[in-house]
N, C-alpha and C positions, 0 to 999 in steps of 0.2 A: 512618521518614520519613513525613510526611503527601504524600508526590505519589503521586499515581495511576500518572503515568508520567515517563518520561523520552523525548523524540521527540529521536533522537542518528543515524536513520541513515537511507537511503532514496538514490534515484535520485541525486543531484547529488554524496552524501557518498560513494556508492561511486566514482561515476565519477571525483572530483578525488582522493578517495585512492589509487584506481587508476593512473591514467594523469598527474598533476600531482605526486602528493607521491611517487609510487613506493614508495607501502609497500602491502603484503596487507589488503585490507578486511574478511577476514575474521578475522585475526589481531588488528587494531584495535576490533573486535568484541567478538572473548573476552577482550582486556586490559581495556576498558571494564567487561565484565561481570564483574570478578576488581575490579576499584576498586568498583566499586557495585554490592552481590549482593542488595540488597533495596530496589531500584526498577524496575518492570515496564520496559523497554525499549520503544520503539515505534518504528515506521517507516512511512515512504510507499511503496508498492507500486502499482507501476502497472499493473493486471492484467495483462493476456497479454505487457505488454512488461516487466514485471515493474520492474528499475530499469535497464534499457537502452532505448534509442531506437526499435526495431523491434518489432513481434509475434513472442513467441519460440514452439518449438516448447512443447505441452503440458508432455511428459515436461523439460523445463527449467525451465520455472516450477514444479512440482512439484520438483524435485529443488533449485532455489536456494530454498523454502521451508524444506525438513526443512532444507539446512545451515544459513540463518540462525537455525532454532530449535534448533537441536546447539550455535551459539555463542550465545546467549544472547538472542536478540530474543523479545518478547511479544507483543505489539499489532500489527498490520497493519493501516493507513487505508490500504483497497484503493478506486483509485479506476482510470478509464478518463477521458480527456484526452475524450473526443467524448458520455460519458456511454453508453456500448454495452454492454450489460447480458451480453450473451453476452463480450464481455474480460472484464468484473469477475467474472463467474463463476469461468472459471478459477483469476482469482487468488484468489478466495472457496474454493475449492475446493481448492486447493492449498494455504493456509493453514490451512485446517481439516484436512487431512488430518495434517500436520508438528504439530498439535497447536498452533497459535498462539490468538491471540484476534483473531477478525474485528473490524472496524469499518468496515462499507462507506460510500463517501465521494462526493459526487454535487459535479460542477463546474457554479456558476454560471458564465451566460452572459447575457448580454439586460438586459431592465429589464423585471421583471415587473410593473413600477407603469405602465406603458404598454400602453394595449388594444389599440395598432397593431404591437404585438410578437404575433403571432399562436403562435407555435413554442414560446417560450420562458415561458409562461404559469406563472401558479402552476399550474395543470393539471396540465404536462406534469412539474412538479418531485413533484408528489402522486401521480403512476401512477409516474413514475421510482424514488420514493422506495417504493411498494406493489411493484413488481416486484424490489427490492432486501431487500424484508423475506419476500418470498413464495419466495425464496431458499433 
């Protein structure tokens, strides 16, 4: 196949397969990956809260990395909701360790075409973006 990837799972898809469709998200996972064994898999990871709501413990982000790479995920767009370089770490971290492929992911906010936007500058996107490659 010419795709690079396939983006098929992350925060929302575990959660509605979880708790709405009542089937095993990870099981949905490795059937996925038994249908299509040569298109790299991708998901969104939201660092430290990984694909749940909260900041989870280290050793849990770590350990729901390796199983998603056990059933079949590739790609990780690790991002943090607030841009907090210390979340996406972890989740940079944890990904890499399970063997995935990083892709760290930086959330617009603001209107950086406005100079009375003082926070949200192309600046702060270009040190955000430098401390996620210094990574």
């Amino acid at each position: 196949s010419n795709a690079y990837s396939l983006e098929n799972w992350g925060g929302a898809t575990f959660d509605v397969t979880y708790r709405f469709l009542r089937e095993d998200p990870w099981e949905r996972l490795a059937k996925m990956r038994e249908e299509v064994p040569d298109i790299p898999f991708q998901m969104l990871l939201r660092g430290a809260n990984a694909v749940g709501y909260t900041a989870y413990p280290d050793n849990v982000v770590f350990k729901f990395c390796d199983f998603a790479v056990k059933h079949g995920m590739d790609v990780f767009r690790v991002f943090d909701s607030l841009n907090y370089v210390e979340n996406m770490r972890l989740g940079i971290d944890a990904v890499g360790t399970a063997g995935g492929i990083v892709e760290g992911a930086i959330c617009y906010s603001g209107d950086v075409s406005n100079p009375d936007k003082v926070k949200f500058t192309l600046d702060y996107y270009l040190d955000l973006t430098k401390q996620l490659v210094d990574l």
